[in-house]
C-alpha positions in Angstrom: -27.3 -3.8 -25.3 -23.1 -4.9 -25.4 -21.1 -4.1 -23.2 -19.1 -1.8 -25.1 -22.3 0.4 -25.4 -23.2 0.7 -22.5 -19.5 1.8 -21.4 -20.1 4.2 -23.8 -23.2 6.1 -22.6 -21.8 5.9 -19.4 -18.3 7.4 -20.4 -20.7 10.4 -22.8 -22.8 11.1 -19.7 -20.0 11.3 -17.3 -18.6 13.9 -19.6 -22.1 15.8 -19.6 -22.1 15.8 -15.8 -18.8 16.9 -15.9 -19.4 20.3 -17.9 -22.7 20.5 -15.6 -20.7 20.5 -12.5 -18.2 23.0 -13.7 -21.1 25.3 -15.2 -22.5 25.1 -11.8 -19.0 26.0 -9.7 -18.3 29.1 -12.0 -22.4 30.2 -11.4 -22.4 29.6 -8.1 -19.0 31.8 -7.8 -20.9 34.6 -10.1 -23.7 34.7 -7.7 -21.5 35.0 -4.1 -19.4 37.7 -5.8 -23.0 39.3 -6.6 -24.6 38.9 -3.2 -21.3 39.9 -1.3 -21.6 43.6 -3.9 -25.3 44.0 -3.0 -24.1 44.0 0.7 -21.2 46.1 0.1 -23.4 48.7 -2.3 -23.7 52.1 -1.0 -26.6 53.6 -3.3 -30.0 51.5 -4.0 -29.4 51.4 -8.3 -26.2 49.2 -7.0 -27.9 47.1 -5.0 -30.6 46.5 -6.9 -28.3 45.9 -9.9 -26.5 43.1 -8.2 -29.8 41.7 -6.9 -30.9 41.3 -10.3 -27.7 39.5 -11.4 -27.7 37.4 -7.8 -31.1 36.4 -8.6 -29.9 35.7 -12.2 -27.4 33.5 -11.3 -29.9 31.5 -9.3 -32.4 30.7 -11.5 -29.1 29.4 -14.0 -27.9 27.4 -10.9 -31.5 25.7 -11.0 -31.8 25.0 -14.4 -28.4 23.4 -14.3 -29.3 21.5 -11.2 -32.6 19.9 -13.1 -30.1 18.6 -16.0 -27.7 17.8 -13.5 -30.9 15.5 -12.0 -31.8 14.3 -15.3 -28.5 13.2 -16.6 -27.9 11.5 -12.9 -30.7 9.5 -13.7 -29.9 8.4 -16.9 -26.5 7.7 -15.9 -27.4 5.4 -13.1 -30.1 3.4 -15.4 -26.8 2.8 -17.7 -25.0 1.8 -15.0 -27.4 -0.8 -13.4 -27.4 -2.5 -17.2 -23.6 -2.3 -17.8 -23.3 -4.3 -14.4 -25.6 -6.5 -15.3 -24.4 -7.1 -18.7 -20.9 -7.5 -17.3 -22.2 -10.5 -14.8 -23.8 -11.9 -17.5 -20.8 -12.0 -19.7 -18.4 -13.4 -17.0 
């Protein structure tokens, strides 16, 4: 492929990761506050309530990590050809 397109998957995955990376901070935030409520809970509906969400949060932390992995990959495979195609050129 041109140069040009592969600086443009590179620039459309970076802004994938980028949402990924965020999704995952605000998760990961969700899921403390929920573990630090099931420790604080006094009755066993609120802990159990914030268990669920904690355990919620995780399993959305996971998915996001396997696109995160995905889109990793696919962004290094653009990378190796946008080098090479850059040698090539100059």
């Amino acid at each position: 492929m041109s140069l040009t397109k592969e600086s443009a998957y590179l620039y459309g995955y970076a802004k994938k990761l980028r949402k990924i990376n965020r999704a995952i901070k605000k998760h990961s935030k969700h899921a403390d506050k929920h573990k630090r409520r099931h420790n604080k809970a006094k009755t066993l509906t609120e802990q159990d309530k914030h268990k669920r969400k904690h355990e919620s949060k995780v399993i959305d932390i996971n998915k996001l990590a396997h696109e995160h992995r995905r889109i990793m990959q696919k962004l290094l495979t653009h990378y190796r050809k946008f080098t090479h195609e850059l040698k090539s050129k100059h």
